[in-house]
CHARMM internal coordinates of N, CA and C (Angstrom, degrees):
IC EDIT
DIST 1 N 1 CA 1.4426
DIST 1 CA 1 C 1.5268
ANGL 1 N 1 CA 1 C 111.24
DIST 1 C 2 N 1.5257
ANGL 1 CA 1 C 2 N 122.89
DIHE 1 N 1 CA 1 C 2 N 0.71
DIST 2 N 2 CA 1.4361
ANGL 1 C 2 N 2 CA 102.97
DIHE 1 CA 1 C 2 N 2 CA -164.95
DIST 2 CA 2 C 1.4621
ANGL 2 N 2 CA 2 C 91.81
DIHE 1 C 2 N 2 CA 2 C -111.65
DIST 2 C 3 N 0.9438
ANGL 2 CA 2 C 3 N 94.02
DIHE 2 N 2 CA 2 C 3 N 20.35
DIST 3 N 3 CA 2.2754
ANGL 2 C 3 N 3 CA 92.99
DIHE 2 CA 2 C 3 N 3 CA 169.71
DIST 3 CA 3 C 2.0769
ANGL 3 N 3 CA 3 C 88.05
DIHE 2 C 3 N 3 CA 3 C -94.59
DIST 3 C 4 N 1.2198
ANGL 3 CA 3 C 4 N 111.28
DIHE 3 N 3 CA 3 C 4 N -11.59
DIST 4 N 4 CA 1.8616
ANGL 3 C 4 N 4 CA 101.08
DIHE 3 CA 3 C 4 N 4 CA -173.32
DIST 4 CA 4 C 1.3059
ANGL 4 N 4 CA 4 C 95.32
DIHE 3 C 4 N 4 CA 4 C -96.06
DIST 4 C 5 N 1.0571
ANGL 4 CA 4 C 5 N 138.08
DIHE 4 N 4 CA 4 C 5 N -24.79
DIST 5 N 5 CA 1.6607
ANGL 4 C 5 N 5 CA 137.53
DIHE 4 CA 4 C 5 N 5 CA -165.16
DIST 5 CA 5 C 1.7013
ANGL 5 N 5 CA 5 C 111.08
DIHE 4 C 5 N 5 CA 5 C -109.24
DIST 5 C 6 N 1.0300
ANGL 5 CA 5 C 6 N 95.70
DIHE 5 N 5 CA 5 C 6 N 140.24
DIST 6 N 6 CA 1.4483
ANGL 5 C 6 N 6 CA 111.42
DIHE 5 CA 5 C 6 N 6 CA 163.01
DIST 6 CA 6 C 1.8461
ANGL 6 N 6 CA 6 C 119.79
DIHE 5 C 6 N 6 CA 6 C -111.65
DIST 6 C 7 N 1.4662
ANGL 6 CA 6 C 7 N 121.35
DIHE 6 N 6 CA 6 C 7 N 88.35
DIST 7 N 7 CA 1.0345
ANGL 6 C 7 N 7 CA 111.81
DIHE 6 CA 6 C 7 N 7 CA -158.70
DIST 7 CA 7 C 2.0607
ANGL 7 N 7 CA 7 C 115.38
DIHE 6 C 7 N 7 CA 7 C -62.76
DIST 7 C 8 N 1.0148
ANGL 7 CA 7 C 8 N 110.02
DIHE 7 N 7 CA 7 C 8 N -8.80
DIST 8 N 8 CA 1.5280
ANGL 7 C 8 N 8 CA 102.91
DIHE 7 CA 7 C 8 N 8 CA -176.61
DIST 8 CA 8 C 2.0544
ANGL 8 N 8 CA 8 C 89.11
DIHE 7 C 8 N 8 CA 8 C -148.01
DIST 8 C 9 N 1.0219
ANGL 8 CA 8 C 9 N 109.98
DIHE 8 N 8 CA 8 C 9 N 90.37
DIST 9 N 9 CA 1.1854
ANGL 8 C 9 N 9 CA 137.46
DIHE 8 CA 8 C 9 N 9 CA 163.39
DIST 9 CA 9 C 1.3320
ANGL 9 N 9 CA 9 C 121.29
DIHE 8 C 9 N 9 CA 9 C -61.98
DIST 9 C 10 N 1.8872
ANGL 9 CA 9 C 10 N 121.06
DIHE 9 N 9 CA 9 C 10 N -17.08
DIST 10 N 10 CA 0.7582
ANGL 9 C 10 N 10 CA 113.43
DIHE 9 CA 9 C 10 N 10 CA 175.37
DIST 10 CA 10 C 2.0222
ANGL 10 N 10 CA 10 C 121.13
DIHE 9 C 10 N 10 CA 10 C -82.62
DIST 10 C 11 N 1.2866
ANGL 10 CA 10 C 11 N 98.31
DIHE 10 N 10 CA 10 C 11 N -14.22
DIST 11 N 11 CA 1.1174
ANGL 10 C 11 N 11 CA 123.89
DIHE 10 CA 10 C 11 N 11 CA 164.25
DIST 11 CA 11 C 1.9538
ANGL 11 N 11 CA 11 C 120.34
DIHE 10 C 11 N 11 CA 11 C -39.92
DIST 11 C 12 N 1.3044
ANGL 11 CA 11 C 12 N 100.54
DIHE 11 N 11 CA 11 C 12 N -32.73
DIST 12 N 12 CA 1.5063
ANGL 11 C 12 N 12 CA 86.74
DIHE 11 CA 11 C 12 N 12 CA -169.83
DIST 12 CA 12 C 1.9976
ANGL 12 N 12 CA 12 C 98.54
DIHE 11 C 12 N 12 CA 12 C -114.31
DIST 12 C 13 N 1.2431
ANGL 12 CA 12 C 13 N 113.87
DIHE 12 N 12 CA 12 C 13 N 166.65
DIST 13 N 13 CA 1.3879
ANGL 12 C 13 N 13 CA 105.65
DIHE 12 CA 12 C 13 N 13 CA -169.14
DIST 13 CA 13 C 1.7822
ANGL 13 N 13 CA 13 C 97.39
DIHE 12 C 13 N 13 CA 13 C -118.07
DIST 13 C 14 N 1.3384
ANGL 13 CA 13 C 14 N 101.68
DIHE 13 N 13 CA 13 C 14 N 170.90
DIST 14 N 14 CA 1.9231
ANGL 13 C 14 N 14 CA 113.64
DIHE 13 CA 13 C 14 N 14 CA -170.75
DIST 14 CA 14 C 1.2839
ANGL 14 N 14 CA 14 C 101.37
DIHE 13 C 14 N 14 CA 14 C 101.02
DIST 14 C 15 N 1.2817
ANGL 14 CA 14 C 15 N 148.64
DIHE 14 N 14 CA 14 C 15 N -8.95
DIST 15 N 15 CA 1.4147
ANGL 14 C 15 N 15 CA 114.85
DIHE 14 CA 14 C 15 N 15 CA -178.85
DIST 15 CA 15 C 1.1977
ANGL 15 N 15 CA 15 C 135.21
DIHE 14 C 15 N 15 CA 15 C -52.82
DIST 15 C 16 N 1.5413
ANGL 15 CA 15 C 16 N 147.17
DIHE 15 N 15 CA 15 C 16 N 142.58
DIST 16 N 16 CA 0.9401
ANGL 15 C 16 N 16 CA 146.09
DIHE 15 CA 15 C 16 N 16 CA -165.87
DIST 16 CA 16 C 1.4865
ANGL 16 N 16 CA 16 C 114.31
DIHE 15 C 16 N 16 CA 16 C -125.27
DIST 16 C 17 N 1.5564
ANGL 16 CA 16 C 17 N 141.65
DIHE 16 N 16 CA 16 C 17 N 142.62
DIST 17 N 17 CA 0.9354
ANGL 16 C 17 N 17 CA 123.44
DIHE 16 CA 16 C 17 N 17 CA 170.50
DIST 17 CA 17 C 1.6393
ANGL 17 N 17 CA 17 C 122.69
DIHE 16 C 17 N 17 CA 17 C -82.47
DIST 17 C 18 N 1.1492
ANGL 17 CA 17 C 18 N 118.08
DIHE 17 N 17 CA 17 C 18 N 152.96
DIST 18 N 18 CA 1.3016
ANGL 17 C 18 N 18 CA 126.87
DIHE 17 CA 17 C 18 N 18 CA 157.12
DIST 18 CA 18 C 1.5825
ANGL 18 N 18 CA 18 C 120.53
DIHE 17 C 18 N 18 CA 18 C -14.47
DIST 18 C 19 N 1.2618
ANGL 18 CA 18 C 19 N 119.23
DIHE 18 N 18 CA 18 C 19 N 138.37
DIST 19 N 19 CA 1.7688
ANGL 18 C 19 N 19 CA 115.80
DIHE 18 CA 18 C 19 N 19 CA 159.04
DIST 19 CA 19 C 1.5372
ANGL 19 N 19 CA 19 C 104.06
DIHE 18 C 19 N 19 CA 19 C -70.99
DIST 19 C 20 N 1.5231
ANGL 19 CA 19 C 20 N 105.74
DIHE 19 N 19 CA 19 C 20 N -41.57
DIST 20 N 20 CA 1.1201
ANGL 19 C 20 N 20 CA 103.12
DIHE 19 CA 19 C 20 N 20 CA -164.67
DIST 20 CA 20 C 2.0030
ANGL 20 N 20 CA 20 C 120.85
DIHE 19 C 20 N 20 CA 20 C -70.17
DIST 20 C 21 N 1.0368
ANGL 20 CA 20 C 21 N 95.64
DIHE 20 N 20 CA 20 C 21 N -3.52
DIST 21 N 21 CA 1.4586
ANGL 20 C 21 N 21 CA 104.35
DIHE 20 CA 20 C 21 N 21 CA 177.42
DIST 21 CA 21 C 0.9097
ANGL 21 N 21 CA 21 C 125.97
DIHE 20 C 21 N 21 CA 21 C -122.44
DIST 21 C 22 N 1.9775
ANGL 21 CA 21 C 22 N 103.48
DIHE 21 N 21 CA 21 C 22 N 161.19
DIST 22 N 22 CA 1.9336
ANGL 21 C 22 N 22 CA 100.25
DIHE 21 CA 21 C 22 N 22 CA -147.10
DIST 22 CA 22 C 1.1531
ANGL 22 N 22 CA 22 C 101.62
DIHE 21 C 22 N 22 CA 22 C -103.75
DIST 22 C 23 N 1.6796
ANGL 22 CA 22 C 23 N 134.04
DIHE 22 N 22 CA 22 C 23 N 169.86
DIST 23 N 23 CA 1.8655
ANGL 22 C 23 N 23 CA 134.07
DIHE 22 CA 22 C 23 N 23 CA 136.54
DIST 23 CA 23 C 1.3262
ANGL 23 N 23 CA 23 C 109.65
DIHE 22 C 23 N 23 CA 23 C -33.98
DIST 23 C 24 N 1.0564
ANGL 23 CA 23 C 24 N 130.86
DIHE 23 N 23 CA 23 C 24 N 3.33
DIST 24 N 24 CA 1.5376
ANGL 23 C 24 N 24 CA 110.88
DIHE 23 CA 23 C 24 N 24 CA -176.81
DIST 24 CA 24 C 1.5258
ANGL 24 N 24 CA 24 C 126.23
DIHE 23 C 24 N 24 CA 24 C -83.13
DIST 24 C 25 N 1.2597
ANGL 24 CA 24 C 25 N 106.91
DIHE 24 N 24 CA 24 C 25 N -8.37
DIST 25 N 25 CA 1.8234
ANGL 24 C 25 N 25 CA 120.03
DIHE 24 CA 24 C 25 N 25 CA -164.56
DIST 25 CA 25 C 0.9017
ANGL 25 N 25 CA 25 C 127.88
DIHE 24 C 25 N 25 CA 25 C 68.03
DIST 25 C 26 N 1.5076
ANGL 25 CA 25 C 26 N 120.17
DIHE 25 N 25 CA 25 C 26 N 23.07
DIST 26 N 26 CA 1.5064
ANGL 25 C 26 N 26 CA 139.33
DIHE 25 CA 25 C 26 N 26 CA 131.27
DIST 26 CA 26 C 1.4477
ANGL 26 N 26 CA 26 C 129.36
DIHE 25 C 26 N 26 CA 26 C -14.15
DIST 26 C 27 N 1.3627
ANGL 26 CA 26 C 27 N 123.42
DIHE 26 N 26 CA 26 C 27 N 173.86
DIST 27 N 27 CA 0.9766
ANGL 26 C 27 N 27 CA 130.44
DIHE 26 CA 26 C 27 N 27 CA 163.28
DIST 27 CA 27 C 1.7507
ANGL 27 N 27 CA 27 C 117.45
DIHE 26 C 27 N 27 CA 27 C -75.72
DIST 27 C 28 N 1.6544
ANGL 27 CA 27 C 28 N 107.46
DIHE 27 N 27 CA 27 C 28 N 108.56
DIST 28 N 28 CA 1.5759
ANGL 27 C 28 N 28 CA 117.69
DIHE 27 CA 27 C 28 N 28 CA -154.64
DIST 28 CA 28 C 1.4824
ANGL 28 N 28 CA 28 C 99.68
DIHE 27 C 28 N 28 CA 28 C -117.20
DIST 28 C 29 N 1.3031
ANGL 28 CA 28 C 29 N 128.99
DIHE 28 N 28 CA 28 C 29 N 136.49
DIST 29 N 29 CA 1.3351
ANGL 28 C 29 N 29 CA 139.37
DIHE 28 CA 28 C 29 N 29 CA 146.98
DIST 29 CA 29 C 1.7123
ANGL 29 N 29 CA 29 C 114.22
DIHE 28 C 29 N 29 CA 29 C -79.30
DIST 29 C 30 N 1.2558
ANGL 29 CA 29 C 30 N 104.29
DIHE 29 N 29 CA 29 C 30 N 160.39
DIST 30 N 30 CA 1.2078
ANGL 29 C 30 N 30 CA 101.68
DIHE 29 CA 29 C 30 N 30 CA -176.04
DIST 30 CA 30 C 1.5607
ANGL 30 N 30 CA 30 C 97.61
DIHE 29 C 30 N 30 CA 30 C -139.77
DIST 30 C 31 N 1.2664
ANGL 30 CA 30 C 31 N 146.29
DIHE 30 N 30 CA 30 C 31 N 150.40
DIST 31 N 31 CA 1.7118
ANGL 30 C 31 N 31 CA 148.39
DIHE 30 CA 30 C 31 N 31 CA 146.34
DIST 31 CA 31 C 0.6434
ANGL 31 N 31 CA 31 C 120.07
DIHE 30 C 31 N 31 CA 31 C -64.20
DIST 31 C 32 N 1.2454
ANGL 31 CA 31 C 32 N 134.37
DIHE 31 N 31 CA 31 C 32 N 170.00
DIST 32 N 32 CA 1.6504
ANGL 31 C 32 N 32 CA 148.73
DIHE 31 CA 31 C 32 N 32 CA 115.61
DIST 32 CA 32 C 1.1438
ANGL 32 N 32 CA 32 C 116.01
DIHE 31 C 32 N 32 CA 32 C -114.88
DIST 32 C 33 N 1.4206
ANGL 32 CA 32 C 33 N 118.65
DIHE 32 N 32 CA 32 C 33 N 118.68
DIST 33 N 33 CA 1.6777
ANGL 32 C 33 N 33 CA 132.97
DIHE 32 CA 32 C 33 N 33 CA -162.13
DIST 33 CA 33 C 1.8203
ANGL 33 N 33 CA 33 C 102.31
DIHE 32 C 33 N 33 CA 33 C -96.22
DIST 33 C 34 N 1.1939
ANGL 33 CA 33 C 34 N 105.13
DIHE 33 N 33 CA 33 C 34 N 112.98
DIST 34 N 34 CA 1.7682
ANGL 33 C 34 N 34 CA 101.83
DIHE 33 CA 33 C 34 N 34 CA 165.39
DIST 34 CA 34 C 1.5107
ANGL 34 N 34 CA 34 C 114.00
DIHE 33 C 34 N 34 CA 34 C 93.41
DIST 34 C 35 N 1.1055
ANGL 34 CA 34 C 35 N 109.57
DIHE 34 N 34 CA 34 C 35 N 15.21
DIST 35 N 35 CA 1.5670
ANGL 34 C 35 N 35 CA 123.75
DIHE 34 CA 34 C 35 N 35 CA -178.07
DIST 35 CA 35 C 1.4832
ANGL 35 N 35 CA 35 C 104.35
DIHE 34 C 35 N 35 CA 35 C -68.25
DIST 35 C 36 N 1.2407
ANGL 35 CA 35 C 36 N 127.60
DIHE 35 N 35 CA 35 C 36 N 131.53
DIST 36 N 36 CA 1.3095
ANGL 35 C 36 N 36 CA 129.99
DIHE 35 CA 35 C 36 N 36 CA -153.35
DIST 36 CA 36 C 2.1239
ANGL 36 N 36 CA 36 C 116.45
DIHE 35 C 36 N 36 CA 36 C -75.00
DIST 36 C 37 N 1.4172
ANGL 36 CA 36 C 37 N 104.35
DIHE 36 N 36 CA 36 C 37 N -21.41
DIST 37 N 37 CA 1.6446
ANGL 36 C 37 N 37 CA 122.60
DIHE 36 CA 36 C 37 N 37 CA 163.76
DIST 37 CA 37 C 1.2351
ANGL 37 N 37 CA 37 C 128.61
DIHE 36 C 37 N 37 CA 37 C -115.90
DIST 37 C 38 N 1.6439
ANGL 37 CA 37 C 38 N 126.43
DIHE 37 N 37 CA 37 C 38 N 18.02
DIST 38 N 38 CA 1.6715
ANGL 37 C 38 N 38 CA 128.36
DIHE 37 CA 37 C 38 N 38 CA 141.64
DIST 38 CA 38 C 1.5028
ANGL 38 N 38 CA 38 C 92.49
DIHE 37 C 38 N 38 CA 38 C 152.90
DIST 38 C 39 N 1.1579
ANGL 38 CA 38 C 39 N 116.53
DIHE 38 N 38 CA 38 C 39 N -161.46
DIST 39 N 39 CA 1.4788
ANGL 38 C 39 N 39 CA 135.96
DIHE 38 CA 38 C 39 N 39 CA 164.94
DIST 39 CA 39 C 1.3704
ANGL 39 N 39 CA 39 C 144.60
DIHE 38 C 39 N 39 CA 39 C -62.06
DIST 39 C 40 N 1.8602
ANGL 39 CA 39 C 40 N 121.40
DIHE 39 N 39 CA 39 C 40 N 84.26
DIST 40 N 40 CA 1.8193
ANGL 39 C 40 N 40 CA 117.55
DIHE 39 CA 39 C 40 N 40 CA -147.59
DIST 40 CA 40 C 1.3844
ANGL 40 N 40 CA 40 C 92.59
DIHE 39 C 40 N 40 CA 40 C -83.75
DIST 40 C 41 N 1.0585
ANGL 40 CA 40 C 41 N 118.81
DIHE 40 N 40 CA 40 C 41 N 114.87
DIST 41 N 41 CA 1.9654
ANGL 40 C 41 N 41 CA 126.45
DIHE 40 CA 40 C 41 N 41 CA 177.03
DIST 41 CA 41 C 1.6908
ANGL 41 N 41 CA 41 C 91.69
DIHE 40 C 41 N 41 CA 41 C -89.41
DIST 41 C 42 N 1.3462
ANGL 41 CA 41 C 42 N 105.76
DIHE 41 N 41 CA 41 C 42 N 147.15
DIST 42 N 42 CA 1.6203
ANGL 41 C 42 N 42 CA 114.00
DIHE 41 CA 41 C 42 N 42 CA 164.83
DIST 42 CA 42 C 1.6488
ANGL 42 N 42 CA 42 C 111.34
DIHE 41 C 42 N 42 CA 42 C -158.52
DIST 42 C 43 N 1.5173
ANGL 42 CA 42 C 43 N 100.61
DIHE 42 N 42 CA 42 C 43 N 161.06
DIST 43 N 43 CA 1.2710
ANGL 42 C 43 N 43 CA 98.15
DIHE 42 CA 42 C 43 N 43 CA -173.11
DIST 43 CA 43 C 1.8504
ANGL 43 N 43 CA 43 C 104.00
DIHE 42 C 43 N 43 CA 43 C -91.17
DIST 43 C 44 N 1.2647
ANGL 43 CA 43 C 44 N 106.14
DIHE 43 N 43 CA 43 C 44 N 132.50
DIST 44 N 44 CA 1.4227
ANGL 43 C 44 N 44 CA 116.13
DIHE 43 CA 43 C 44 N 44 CA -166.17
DIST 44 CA 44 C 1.8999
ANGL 44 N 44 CA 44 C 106.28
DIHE 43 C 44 N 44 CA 44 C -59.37
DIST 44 C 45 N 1.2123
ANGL 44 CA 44 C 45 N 110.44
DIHE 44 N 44 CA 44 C 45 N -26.29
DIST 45 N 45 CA 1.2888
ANGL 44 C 45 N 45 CA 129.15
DIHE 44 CA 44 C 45 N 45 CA -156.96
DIST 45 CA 45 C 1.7314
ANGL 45 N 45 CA 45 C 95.75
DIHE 44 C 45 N 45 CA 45 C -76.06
DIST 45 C 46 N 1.6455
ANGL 45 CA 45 C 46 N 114.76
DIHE 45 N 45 CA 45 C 46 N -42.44
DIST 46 N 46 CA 1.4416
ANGL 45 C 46 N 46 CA 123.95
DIHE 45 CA 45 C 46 N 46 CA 174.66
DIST 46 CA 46 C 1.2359
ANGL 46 N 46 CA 46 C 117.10
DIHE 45 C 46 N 46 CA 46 C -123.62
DIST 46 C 47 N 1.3015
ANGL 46 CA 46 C 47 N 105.96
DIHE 46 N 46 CA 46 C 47 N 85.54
DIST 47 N 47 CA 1.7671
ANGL 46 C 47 N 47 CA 133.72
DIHE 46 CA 46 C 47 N 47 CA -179.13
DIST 47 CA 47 C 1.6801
ANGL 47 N 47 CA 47 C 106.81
DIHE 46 C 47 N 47 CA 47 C -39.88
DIST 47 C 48 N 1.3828
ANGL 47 CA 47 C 48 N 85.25
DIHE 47 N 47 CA 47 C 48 N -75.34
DIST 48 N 48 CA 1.6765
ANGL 47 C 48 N 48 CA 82.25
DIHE 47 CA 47 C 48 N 48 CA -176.93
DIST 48 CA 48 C 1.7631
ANGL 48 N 48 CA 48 C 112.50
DIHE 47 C 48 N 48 CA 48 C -100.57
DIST 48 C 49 N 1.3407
ANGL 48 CA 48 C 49 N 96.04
DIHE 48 N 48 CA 48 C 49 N 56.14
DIST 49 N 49 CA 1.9568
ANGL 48 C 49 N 49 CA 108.50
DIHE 48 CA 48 C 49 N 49 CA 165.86
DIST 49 CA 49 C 1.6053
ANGL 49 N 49 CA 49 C 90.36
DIHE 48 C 49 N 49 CA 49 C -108.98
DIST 49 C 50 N 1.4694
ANGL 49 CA 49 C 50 N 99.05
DIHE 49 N 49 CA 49 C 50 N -178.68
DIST 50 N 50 CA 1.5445
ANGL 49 C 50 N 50 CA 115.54
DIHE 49 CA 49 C 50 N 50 CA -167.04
DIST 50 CA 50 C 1.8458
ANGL 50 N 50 CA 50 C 103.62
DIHE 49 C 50 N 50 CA 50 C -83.10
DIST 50 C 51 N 0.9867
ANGL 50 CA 50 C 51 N 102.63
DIHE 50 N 50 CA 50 C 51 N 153.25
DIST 51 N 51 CA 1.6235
ANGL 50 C 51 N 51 CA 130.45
DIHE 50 CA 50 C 51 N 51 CA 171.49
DIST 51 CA 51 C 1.1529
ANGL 51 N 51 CA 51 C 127.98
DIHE 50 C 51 N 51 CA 51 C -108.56
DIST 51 C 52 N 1.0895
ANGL 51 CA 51 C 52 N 128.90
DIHE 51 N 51 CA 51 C 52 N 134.61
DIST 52 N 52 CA 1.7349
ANGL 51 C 52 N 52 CA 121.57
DIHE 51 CA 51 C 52 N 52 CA -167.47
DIST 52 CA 52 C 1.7019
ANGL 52 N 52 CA 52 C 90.80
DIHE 51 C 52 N 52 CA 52 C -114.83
DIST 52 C 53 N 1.4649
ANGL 52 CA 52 C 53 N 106.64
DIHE 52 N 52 CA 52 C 53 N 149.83
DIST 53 N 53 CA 1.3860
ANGL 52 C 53 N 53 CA 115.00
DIHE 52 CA 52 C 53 N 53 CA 179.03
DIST 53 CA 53 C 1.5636
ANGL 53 N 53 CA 53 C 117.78
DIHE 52 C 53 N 53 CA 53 C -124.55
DIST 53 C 54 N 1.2161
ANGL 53 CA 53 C 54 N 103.51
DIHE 53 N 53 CA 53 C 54 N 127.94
DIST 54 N 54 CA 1.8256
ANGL 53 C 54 N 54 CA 109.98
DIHE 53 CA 53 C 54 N 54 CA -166.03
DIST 54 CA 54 C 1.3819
ANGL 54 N 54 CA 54 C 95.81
DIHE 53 C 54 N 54 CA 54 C -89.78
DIST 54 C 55 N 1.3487
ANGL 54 CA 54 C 55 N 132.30
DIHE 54 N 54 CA 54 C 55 N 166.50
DIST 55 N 55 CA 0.9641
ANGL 54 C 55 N 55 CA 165.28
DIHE 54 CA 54 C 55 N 55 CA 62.99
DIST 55 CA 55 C 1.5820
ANGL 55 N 55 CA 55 C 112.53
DIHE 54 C 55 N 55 CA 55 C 45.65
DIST 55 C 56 N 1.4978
ANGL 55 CA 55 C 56 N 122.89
DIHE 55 N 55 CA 55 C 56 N 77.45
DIST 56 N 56 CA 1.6187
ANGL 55 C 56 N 56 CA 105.37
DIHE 55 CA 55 C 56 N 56 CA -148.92
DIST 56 CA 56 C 1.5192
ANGL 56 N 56 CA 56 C 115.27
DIHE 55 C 56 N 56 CA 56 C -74.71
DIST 56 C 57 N 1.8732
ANGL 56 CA 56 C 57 N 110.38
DIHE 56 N 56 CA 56 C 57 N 6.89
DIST 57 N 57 CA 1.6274
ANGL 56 C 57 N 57 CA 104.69
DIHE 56 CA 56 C 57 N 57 CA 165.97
DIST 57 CA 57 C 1.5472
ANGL 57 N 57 CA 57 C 109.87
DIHE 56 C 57 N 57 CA 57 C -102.19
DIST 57 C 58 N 1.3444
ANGL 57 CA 57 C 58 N 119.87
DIHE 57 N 57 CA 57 C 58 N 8.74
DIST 58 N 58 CA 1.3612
ANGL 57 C 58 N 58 CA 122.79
DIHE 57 CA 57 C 58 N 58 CA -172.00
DIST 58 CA 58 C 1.1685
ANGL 58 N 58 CA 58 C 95.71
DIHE 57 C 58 N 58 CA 58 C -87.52
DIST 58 C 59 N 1.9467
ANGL 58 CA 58 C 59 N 109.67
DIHE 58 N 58 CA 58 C 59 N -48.95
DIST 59 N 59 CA 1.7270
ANGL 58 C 59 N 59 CA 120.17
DIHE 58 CA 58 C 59 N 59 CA -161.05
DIST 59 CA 59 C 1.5649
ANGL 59 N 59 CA 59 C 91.16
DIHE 58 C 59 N 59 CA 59 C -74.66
DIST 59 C 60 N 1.0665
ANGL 59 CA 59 C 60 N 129.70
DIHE 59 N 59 CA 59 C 60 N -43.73
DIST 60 N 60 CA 1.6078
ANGL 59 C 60 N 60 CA 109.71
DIHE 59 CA 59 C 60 N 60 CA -177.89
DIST 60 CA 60 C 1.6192
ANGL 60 N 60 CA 60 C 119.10
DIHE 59 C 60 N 60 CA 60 C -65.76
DIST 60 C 61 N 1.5268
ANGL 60 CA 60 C 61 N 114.70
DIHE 60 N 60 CA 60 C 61 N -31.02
DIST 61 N 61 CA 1.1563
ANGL 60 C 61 N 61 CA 117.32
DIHE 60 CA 60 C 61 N 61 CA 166.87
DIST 61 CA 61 C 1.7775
ANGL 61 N 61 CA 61 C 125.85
DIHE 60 C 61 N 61 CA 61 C -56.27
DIST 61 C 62 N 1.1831
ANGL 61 CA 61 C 62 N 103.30
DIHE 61 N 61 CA 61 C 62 N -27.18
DIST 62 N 62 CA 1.8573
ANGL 61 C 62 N 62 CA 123.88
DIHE 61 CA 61 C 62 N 62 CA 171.35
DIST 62 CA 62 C 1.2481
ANGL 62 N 62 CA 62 C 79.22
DIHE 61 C 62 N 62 CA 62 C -62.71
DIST 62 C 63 N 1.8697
ANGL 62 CA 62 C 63 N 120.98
DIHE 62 N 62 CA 62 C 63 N -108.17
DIST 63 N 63 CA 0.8276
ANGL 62 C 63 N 63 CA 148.48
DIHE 62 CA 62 C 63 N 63 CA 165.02
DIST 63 CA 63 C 1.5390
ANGL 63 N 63 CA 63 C 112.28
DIHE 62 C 63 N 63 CA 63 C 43.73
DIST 63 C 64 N 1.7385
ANGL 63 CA 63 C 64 N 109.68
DIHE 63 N 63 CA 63 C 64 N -67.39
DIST 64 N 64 CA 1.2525
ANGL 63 C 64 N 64 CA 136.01
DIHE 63 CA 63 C 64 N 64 CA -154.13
DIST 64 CA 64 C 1.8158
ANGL 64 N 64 CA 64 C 75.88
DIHE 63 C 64 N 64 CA 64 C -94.07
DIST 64 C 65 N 1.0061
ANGL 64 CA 64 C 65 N 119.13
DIHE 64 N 64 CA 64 C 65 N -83.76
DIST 65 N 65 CA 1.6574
ANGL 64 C 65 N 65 CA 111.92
DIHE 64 CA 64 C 65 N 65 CA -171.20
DIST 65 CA 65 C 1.1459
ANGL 65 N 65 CA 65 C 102.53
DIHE 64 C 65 N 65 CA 65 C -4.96
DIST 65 C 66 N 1.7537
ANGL 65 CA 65 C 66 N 124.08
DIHE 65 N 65 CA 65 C 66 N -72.86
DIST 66 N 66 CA 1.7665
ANGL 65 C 66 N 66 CA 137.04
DIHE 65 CA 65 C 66 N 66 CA -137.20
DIST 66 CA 66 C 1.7210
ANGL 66 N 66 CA 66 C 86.51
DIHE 65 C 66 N 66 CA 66 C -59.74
DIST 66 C 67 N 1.5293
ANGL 66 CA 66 C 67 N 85.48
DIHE 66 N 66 CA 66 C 67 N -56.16
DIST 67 N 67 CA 1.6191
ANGL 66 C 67 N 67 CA 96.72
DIHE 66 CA 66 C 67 N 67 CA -161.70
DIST 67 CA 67 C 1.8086
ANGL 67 N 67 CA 67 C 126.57
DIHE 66 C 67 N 67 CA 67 C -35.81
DIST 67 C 68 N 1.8119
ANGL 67 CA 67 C 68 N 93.44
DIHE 67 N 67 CA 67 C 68 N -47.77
DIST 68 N 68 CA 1.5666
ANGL 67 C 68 N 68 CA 95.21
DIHE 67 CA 67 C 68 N 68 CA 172.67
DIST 68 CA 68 C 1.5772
ANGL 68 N 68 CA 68 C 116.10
DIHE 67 C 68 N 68 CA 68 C -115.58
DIST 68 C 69 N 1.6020
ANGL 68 CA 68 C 69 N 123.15
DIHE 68 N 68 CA 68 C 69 N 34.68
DIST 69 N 69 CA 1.2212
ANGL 68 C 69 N 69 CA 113.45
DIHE 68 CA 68 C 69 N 69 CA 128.38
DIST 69 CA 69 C 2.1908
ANGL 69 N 69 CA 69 C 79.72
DIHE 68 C 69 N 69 CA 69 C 118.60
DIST 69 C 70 N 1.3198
ANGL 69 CA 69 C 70 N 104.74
DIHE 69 N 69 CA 69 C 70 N 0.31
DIST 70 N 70 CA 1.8020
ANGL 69 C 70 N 70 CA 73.01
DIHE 69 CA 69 C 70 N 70 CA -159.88
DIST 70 CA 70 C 1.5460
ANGL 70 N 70 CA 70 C 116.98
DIHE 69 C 70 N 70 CA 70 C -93.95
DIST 70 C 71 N 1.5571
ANGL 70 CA 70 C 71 N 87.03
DIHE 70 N 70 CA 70 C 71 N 18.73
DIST 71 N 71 CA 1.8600
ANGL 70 C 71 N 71 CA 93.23
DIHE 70 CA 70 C 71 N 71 CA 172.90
DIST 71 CA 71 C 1.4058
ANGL 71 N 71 CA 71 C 120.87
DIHE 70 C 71 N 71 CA 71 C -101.35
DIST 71 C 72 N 1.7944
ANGL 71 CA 71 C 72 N 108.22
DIHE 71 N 71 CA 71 C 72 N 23.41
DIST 72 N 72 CA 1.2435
ANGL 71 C 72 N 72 CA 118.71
DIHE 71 CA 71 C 72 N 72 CA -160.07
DIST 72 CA 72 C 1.8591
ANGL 72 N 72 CA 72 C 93.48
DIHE 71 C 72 N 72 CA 72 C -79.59
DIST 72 C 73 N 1.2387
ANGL 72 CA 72 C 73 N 118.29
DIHE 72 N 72 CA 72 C 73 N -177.71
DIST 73 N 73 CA 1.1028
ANGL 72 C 73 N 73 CA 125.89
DIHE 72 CA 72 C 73 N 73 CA -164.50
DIST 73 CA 73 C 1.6297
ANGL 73 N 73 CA 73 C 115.02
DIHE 72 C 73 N 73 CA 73 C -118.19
END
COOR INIT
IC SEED 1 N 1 CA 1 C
IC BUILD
C-alpha cells in the first residue's frame, strides 16, 4: 500500500483545489496534476497529512461518474 500513499503530501508543490469545492472551509479535496504514478488526492484541511494516489484511469473513471450523475444514490 505505500506505493498508494504519500505520507507527507505537503512535501510536493501544484496542488489544486477541487471544482467541486467551496470557500467555505468545508470539506475540500485537493489534486496533484502530472504526478509521475496516478492521481495524489488530499484533504485541503491537512496540507502536510498523507494523500492517497489513484490510478489515473480509475480517477478519471470516478471523475466521469460524479460528473454525469451515476453515483447518485
Amino acid at each position: 500500500m505505500a506505493d498508494r500513499a504519500i505520507p507527507n503530501a505537503g512535501a510536493l508543490r501544484g496542488w489544486r483545489k477541487s471544482s467541486y469545492s467551496n470557500d467555505q472551509g468545508g470539506s475540500c479535496l485537493e489534486v496533484l496534476d502530472a504526478h509521475p504514478t496516478g492521481v495524489p488526492i488530499r484533504d485541503s484541511k491537512l496540507p502536510e497529512g498523507p494523500a492517497l494516489v489513484f490510478p489515473s484511469a480509475g480517477w478519471t473513471s470516478f471523475v466521469t461518474a460524479v460528473k454525469d450523475g451515476s453515483l447518485s444514490s
